[in-house]
FIBA-342815 format. One record per residue (C-alpha): z, y, x; residue number from 0. Coordinates in steps of 0.02 Angstrom, whole numbers. Layout:
% FIBA-342815
(site (Z, Y, X), NUM)
...
END
This chain:
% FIBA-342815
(site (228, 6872, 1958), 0)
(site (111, 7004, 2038), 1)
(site (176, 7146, 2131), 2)
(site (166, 7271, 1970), 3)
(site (250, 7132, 1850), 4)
(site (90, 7045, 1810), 5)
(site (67, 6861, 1809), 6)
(site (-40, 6816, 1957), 7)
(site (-181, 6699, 1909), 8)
(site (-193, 6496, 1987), 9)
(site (-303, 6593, 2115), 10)
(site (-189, 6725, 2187), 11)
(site (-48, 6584, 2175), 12)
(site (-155, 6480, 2279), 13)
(site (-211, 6633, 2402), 14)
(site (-41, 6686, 2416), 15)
(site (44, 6523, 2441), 16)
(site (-95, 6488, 2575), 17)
(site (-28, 6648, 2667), 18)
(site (119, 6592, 2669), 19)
(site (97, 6419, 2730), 20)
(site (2, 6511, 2870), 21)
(site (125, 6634, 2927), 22)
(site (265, 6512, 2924), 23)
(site (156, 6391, 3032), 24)
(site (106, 6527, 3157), 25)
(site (294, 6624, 3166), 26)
(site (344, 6427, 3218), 27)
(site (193, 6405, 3324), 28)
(site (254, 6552, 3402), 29)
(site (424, 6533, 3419), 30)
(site (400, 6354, 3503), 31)
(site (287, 6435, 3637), 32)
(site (397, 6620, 3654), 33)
(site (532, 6492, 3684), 34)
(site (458, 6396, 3823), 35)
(site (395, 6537, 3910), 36)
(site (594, 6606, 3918), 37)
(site (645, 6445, 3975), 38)
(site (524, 6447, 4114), 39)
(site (569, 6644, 4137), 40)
(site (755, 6581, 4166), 41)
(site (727, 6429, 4283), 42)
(site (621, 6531, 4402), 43)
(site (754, 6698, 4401), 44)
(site (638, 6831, 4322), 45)
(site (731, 6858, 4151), 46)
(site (910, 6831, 4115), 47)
(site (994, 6742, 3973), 48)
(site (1081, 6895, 3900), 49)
(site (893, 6972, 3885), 50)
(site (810, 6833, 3803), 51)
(site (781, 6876, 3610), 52)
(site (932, 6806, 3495), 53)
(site (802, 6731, 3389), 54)
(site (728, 6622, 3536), 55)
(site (891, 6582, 3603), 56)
(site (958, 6418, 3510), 57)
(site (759, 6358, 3569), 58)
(site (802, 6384, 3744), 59)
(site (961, 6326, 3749), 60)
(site (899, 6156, 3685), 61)
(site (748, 6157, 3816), 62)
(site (865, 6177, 3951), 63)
(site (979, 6055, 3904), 64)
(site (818, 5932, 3893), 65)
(site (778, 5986, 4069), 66)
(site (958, 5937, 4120), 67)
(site (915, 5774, 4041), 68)
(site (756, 5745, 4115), 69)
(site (816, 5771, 4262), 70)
(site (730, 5962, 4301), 71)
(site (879, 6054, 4359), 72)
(site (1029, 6014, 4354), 73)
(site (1207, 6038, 4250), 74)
(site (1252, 6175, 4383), 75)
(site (1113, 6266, 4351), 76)
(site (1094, 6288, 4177), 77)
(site (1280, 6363, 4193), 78)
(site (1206, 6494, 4290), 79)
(site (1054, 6507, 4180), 80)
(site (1157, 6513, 4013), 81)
(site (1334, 6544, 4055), 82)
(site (1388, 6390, 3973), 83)
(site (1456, 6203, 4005), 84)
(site (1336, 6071, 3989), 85)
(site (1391, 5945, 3889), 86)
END
């Protein structure tokens, strides 16, 4: 239905579902990088983890607990990064 209560045409379905498809792929684009770039923030001490946006935060956590994995920094460290245990 159109904004006014009008059935929307196969075009404006299309157009509209198009938009959509593109702003979900760009706010996830977007969120994958913003999430990086606080995960780098953290490891080199210029942000801190109570500053880093609530919506990015479940993102970093998981980066930095890769890192731990791959050998990056270490168990200690991401307890000062994040405040929490890695396990």
């Amino acid at each position: 239905m159109g904004g006014i209560g009008l059935p929307l045409s196969k075009c404006q379905t299309w157009t509209y579902g198009k938009q959509a498809l593109k702003t979900l792929y760009v706010n996830y684009l977007w969120g994958d990088i913003m999430a990086k770039i606080w995960r780098n923030r953290l490891i080199a001490g210029t942000q801190k983890f109570e500053d880093c946006p609530a919506r990015y935060k479940d993102e970093v956590v998981a980066l930095l607990r890769q890192d731990v994995a791959d050998g990056v920094i270490t168990a200690e460290r991401f307890k000062e990064i994040t405040d929490m245990d890695y396990e």
